[in-house]
VEXLO-232244 format. One record per atom (N, C-alpha, C, CB): residue in one letter; atom name; x, y, z. Coordinates in nm, 4 decimals, m for minus. Glycine has a CB too. Example, Ala and Ser with C-alpha at 12.3 -4.5 7.8 and 13.67 -1.06 7.14 Angstrom:
# residues 2
A | N | 1.3190 | m0.5690 | 0.7800
A | CA | 1.2300 | m0.4500 | 0.7800
A | C | 1.3200 | m0.3300 | 0.7800
A | CB | 1.1308 | m0.4473 | 0.9046
S | N | 1.2850 | m0.2250 | 0.7080
S | CA | 1.3670 | m0.1060 | 0.7140
S | C | 1.2900 | 0.0030 | 0.7870
S | CB | 1.4084 | m0.0598 | 0.5725
END
This chain:
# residues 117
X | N | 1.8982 | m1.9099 | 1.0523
X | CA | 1.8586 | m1.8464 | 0.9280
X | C | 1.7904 | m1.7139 | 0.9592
X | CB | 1.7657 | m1.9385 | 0.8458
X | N | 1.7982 | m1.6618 | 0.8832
X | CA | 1.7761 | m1.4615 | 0.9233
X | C | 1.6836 | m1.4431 | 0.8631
X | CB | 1.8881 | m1.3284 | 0.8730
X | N | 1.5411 | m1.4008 | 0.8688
X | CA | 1.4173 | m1.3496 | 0.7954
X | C | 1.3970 | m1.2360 | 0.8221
X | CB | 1.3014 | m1.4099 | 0.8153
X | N | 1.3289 | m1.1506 | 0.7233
X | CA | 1.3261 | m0.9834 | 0.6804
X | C | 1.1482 | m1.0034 | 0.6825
X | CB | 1.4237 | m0.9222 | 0.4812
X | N | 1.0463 | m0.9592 | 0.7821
X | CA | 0.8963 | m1.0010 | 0.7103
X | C | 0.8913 | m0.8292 | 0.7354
X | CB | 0.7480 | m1.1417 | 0.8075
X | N | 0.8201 | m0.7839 | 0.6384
X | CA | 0.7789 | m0.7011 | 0.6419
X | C | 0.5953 | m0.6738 | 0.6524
X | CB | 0.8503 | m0.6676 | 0.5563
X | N | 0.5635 | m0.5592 | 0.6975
X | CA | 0.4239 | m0.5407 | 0.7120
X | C | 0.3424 | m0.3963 | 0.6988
X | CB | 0.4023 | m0.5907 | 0.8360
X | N | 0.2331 | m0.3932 | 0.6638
X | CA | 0.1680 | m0.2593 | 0.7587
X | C | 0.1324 | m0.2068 | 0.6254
X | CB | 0.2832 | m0.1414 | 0.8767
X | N | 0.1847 | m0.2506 | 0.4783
X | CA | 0.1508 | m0.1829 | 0.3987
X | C | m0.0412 | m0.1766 | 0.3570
X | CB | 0.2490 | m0.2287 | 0.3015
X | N | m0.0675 | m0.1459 | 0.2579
X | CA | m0.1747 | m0.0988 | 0.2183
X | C | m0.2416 | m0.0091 | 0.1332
X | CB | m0.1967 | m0.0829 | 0.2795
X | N | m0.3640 | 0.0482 | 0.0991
X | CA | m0.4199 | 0.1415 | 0.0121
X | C | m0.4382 | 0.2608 | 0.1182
X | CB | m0.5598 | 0.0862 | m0.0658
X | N | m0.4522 | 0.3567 | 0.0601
X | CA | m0.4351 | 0.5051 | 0.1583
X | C | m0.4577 | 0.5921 | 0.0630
X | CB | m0.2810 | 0.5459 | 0.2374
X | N | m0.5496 | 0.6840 | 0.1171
X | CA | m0.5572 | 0.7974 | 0.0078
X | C | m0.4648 | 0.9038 | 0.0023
X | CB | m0.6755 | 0.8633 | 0.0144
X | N | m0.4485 | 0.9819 | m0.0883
X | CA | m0.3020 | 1.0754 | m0.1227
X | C | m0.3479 | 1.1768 | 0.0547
X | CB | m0.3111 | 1.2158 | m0.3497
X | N | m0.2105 | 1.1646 | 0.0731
X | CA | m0.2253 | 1.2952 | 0.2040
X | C | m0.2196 | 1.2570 | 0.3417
X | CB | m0.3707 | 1.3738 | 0.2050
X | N | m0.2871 | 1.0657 | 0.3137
X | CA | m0.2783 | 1.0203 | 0.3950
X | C | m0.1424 | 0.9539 | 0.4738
X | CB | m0.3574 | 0.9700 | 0.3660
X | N | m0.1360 | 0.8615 | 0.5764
X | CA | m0.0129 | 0.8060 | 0.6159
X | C | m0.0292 | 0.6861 | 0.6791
X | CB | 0.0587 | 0.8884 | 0.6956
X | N | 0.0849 | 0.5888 | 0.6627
X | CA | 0.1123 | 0.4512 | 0.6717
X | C | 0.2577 | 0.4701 | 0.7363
X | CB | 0.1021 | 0.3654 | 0.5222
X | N | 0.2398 | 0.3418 | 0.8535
X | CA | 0.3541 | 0.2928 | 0.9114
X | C | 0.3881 | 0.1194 | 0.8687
X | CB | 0.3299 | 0.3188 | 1.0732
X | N | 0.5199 | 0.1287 | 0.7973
X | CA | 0.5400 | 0.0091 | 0.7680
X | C | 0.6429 | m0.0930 | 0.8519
X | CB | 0.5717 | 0.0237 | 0.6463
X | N | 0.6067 | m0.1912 | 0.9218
X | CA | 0.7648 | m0.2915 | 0.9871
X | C | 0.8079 | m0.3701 | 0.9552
X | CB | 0.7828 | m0.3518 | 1.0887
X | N | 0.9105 | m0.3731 | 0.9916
X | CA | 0.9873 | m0.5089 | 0.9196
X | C | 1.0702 | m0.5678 | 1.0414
X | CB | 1.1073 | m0.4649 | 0.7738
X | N | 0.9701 | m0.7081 | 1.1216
X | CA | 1.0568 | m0.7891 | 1.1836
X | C | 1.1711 | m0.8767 | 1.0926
X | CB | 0.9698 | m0.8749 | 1.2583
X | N | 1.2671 | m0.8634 | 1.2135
X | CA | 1.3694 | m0.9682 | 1.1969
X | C | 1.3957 | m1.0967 | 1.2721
X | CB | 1.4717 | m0.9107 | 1.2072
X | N | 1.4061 | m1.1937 | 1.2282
X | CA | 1.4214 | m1.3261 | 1.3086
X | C | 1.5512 | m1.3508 | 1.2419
X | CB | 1.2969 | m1.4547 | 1.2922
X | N | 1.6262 | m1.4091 | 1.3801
X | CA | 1.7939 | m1.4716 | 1.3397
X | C | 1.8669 | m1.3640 | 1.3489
X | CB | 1.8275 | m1.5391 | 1.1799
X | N | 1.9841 | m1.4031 | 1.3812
X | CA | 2.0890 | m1.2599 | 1.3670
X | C | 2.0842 | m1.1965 | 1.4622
X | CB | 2.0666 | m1.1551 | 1.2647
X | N | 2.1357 | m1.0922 | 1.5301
X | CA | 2.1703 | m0.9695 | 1.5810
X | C | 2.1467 | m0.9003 | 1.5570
X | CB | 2.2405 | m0.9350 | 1.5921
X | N | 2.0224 | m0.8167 | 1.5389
X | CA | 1.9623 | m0.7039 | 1.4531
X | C | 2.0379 | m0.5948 | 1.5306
X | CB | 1.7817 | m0.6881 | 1.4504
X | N | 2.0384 | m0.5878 | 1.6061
X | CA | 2.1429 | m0.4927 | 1.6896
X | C | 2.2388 | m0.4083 | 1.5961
X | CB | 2.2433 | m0.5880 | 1.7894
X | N | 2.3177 | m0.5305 | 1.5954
X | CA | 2.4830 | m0.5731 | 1.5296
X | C | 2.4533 | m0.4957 | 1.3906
X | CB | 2.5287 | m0.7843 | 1.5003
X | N | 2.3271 | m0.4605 | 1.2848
X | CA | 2.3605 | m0.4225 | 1.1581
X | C | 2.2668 | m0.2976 | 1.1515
X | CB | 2.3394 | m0.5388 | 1.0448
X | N | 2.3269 | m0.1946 | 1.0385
X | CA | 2.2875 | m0.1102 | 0.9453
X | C | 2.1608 | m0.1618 | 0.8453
X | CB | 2.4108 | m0.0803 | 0.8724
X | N | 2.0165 | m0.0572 | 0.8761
X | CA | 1.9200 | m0.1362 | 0.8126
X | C | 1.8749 | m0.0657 | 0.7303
X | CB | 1.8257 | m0.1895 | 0.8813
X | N | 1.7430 | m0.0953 | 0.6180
X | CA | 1.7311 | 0.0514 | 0.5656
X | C | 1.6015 | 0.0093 | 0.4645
X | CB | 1.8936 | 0.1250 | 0.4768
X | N | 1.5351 | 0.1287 | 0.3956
X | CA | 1.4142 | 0.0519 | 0.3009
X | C | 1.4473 | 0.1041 | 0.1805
X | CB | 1.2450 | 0.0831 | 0.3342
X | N | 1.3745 | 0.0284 | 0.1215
X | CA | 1.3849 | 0.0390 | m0.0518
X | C | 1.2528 | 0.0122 | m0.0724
X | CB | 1.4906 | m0.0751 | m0.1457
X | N | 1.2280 | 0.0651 | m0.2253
X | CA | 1.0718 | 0.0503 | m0.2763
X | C | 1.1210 | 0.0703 | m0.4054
X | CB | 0.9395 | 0.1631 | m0.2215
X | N | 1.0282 | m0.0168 | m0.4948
X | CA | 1.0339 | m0.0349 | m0.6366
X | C | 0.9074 | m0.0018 | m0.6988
X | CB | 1.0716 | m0.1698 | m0.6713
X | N | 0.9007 | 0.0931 | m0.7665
X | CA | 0.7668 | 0.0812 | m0.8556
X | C | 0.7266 | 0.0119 | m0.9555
X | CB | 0.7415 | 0.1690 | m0.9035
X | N | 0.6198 | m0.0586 | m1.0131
X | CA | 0.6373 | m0.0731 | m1.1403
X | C | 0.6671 | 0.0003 | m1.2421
X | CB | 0.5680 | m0.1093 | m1.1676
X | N | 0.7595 | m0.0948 | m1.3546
X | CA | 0.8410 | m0.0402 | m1.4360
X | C | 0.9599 | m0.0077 | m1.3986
X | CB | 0.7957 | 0.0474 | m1.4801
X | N | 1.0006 | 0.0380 | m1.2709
X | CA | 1.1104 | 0.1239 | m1.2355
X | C | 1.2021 | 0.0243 | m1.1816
X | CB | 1.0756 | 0.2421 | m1.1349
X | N | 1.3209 | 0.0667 | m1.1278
X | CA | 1.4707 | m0.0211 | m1.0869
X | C | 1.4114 | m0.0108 | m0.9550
X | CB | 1.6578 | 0.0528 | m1.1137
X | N | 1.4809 | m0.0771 | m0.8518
X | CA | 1.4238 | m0.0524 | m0.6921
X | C | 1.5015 | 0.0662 | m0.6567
X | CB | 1.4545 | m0.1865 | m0.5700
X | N | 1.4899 | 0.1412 | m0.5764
X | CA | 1.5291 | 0.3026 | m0.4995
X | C | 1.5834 | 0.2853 | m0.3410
X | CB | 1.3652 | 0.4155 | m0.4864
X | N | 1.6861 | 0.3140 | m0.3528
X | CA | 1.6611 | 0.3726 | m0.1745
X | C | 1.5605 | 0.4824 | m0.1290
X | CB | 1.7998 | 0.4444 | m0.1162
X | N | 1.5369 | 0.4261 | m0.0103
X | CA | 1.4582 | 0.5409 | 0.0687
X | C | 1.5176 | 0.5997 | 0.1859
X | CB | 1.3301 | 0.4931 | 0.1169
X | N | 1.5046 | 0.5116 | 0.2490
X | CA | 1.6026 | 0.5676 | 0.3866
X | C | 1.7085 | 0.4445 | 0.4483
X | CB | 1.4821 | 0.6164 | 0.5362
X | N | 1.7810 | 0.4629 | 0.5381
X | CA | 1.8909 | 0.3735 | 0.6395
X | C | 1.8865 | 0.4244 | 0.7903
X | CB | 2.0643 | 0.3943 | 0.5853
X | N | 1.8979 | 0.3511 | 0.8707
X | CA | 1.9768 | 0.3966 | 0.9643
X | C | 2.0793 | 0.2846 | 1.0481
X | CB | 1.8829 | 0.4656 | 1.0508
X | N | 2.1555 | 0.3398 | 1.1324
X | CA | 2.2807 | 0.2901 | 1.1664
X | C | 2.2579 | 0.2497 | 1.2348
X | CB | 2.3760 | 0.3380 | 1.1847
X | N | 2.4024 | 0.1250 | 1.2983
X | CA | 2.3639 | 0.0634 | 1.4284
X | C | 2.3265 | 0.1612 | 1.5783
X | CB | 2.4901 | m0.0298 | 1.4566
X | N | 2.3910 | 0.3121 | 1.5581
X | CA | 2.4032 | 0.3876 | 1.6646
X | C | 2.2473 | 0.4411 | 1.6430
X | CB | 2.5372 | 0.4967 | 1.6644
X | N | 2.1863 | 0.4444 | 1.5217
X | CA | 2.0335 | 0.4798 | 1.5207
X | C | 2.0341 | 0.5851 | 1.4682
X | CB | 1.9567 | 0.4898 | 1.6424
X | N | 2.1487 | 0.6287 | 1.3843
X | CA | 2.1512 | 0.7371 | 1.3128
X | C | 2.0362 | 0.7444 | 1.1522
X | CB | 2.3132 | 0.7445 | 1.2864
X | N | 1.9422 | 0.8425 | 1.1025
X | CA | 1.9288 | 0.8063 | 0.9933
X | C | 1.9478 | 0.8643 | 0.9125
X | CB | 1.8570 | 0.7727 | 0.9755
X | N | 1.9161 | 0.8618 | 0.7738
X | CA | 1.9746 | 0.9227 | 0.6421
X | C | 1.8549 | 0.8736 | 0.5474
X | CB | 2.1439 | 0.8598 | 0.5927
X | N | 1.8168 | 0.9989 | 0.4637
X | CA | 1.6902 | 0.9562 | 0.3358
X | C | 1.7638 | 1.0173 | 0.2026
X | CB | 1.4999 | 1.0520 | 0.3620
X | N | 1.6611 | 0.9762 | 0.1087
X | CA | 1.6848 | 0.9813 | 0.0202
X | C | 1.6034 | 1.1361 | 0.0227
X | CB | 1.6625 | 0.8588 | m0.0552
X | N | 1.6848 | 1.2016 | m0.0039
X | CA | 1.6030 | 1.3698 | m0.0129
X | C | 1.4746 | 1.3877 | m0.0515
X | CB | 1.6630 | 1.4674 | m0.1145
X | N | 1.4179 | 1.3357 | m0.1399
X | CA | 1.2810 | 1.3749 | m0.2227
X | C | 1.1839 | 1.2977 | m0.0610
X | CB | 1.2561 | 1.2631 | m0.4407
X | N | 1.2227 | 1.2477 | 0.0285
X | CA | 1.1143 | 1.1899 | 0.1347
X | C | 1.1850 | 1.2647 | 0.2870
X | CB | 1.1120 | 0.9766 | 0.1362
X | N | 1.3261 | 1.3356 | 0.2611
X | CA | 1.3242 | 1.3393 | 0.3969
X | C | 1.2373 | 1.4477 | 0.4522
X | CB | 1.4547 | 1.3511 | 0.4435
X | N | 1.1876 | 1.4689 | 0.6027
X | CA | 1.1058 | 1.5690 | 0.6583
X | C | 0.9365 | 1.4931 | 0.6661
X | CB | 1.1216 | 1.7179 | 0.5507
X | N | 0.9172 | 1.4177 | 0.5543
X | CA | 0.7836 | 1.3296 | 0.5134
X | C | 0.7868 | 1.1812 | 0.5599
X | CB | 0.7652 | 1.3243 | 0.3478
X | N | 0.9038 | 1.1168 | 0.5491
X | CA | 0.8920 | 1.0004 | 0.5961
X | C | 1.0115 | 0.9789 | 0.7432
X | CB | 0.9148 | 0.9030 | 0.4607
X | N | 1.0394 | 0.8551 | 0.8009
X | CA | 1.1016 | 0.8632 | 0.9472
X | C | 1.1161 | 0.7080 | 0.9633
X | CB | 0.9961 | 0.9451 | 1.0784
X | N | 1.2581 | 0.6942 | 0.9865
X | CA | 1.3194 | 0.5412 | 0.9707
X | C | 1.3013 | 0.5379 | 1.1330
X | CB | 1.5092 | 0.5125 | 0.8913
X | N | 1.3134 | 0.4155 | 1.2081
X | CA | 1.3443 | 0.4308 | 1.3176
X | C | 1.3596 | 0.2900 | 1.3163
X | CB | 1.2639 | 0.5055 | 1.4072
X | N | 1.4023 | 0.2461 | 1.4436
X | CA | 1.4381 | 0.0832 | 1.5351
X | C | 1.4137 | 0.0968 | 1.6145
X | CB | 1.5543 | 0.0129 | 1.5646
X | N | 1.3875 | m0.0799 | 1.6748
X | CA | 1.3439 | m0.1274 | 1.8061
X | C | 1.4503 | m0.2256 | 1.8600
X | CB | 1.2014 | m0.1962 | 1.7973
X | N | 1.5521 | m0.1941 | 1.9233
X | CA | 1.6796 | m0.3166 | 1.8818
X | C | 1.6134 | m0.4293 | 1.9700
X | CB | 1.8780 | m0.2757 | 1.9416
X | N | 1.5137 | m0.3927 | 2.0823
X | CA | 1.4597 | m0.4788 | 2.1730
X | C | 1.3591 | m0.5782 | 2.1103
X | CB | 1.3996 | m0.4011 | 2.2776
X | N | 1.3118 | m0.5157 | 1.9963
X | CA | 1.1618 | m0.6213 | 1.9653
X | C | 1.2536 | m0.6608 | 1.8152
X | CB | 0.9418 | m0.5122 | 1.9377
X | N | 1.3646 | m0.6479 | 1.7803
X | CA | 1.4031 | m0.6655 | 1.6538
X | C | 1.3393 | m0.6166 | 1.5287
X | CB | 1.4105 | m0.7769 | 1.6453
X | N | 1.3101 | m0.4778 | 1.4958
X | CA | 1.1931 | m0.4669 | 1.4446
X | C | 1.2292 | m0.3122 | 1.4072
X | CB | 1.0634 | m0.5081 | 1.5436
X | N | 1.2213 | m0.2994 | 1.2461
X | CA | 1.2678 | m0.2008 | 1.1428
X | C | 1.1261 | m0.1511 | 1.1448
X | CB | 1.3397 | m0.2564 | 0.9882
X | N | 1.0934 | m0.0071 | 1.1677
X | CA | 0.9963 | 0.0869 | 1.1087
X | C | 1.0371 | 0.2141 | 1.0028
X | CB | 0.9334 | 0.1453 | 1.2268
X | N | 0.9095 | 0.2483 | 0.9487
X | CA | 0.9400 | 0.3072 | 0.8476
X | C | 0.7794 | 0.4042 | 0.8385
X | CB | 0.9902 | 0.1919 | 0.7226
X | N | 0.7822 | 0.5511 | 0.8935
X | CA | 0.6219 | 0.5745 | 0.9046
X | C | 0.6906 | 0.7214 | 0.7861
X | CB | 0.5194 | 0.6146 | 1.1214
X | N | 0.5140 | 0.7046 | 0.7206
X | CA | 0.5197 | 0.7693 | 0.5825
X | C | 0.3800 | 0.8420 | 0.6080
X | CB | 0.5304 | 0.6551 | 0.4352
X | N | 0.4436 | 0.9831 | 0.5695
X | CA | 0.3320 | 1.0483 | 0.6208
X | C | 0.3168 | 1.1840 | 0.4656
X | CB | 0.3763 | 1.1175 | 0.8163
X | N | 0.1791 | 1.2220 | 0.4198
X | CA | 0.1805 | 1.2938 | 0.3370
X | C | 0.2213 | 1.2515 | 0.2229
X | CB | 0.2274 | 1.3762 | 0.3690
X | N | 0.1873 | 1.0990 | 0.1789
X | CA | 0.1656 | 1.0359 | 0.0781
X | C | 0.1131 | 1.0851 | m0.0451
X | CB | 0.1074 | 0.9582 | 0.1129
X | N | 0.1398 | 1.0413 | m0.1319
X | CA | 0.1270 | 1.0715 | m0.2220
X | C | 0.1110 | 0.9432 | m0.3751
X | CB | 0.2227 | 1.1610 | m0.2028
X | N | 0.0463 | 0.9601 | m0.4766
X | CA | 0.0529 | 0.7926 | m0.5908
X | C | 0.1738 | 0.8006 | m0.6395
X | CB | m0.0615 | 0.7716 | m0.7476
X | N | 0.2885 | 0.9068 | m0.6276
X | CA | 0.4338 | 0.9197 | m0.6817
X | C | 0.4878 | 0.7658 | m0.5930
X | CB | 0.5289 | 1.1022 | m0.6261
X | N | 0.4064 | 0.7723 | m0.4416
X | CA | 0.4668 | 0.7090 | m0.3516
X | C | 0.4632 | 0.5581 | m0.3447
X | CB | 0.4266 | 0.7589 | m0.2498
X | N | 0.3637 | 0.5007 | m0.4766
X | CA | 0.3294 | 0.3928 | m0.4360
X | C | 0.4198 | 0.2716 | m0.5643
X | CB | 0.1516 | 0.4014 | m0.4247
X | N | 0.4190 | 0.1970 | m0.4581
X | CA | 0.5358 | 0.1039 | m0.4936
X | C | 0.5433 | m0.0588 | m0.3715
X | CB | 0.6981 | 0.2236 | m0.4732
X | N | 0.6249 | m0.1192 | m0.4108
X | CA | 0.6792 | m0.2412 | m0.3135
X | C | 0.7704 | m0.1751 | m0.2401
X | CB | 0.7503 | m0.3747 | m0.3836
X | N | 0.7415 | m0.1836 | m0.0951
X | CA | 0.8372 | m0.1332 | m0.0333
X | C | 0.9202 | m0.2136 | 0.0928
X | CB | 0.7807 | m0.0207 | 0.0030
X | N | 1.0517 | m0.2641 | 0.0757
X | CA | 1.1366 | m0.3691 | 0.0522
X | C | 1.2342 | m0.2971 | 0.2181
X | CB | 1.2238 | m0.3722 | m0.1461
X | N | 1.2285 | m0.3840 | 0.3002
X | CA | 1.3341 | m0.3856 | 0.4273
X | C | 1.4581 | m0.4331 | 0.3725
X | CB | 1.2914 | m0.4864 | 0.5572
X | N | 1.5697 | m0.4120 | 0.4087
X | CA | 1.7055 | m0.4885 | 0.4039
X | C | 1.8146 | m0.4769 | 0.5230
X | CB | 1.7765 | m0.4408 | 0.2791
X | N | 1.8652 | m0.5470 | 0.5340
X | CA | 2.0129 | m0.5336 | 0.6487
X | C | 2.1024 | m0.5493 | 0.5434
X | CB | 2.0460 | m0.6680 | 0.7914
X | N | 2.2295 | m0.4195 | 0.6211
X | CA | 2.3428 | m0.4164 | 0.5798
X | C | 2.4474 | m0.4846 | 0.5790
X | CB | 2.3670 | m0.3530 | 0.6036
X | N | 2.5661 | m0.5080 | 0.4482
X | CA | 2.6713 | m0.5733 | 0.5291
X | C | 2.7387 | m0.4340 | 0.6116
X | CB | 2.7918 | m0.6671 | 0.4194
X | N | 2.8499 | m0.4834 | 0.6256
X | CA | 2.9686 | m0.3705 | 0.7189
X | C | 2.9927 | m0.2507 | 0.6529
X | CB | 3.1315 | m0.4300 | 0.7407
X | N | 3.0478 | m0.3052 | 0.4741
X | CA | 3.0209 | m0.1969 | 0.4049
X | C | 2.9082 | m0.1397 | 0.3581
X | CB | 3.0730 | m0.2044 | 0.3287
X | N | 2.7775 | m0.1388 | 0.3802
X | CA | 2.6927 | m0.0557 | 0.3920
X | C | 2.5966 | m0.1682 | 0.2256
X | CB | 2.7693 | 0.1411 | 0.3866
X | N | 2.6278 | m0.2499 | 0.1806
X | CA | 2.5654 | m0.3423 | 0.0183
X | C | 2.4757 | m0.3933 | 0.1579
X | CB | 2.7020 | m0.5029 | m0.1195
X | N | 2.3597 | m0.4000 | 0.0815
X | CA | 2.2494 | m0.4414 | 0.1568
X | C | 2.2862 | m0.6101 | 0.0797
X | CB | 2.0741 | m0.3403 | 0.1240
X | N | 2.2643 | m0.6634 | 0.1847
X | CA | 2.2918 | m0.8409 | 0.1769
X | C | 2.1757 | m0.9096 | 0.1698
X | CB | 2.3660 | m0.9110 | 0.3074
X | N | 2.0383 | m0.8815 | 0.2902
X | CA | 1.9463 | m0.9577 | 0.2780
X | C | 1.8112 | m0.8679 | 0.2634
X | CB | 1.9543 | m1.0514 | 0.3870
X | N | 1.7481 | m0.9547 | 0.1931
X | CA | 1.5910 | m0.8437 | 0.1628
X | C | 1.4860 | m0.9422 | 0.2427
X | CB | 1.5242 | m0.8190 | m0.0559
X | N | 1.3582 | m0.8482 | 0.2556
X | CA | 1.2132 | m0.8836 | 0.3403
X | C | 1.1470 | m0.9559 | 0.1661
X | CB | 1.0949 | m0.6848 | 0.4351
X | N | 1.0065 | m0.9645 | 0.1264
X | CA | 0.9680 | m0.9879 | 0.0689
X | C | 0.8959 | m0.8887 | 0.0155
X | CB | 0.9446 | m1.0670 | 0.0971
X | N | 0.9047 | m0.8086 | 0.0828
X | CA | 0.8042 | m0.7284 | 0.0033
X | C | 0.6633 | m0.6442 | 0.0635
X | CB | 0.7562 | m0.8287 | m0.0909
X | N | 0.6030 | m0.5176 | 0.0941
X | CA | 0.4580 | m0.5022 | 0.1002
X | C | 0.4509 | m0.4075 | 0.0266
X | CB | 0.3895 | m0.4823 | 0.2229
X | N | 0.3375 | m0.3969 | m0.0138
X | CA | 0.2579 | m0.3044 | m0.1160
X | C | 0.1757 | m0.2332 | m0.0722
X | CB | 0.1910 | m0.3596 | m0.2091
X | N | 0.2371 | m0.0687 | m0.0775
X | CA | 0.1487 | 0.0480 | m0.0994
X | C | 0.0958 | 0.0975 | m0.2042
X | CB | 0.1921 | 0.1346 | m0.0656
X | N | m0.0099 | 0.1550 | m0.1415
X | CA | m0.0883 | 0.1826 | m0.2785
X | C | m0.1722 | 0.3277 | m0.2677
X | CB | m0.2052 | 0.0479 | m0.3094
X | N | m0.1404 | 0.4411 | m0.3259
X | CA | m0.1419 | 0.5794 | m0.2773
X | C | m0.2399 | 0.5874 | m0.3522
X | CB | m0.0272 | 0.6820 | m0.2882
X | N | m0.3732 | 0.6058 | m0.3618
X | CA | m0.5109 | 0.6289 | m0.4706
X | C | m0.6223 | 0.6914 | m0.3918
X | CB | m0.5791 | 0.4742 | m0.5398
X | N | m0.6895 | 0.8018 | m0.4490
X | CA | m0.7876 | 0.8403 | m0.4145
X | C | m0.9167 | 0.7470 | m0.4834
X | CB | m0.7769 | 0.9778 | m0.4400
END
């Protein structure tokens, strides 16, 4: 069975920065395309960023240059460091693995940032 835990979130004041991870247990983390999402309240959930099995990444424009996807294929283990935060920024912010075609299949549970002076 494949688990998504995510971590690292927290309160931070605007300007400040947070690194968030998301171990994986089960599976081949290797083997897939991973990526984060964050939902605000009220709002639908968002992509943020992906990157590929080769470690390529890709954002959602309004964060790229500010935030930075990366992997650990050795420790199994999705990061996500967010820097120059902002309360636009704060939300649940959600790990997933890809299928082949790129539909995210499985989600983490969840951590909560919280951007407030």
């Amino acid at each position: 069975q494949v688990q998504l835990v995510e971590s690292g979130g927290g309160l931070v004041q605007p300007g400040g920065s947070l690194k968030l991870s998301c171990l994986v247990s089960g599976g081949i983390f290797a083997d897939y395309s991973m990526g984060w999402y964050r939902q605000a309240p009220g709002k639908r959930r968002e992509f943020i960023a992906g990157i590929s099995i080769g470690g390529s990444p890709f954002y959602k424009p309004s964060v790229k240059g500010l935030f930075n996807i990366s992997r650990d294929n050795a420790t199994n283990t999705l990061y996500l460091q967010m820097d120059s935060l902002t309360p636009e920024d704060t939300a649940v912010y959600y790990c997933e693995r890809e299928t082949l075609g790129g539909t995210p299949e499985l989600w983490g549970q969840g951590t909560q940032v919280t951007v407030s002076s």
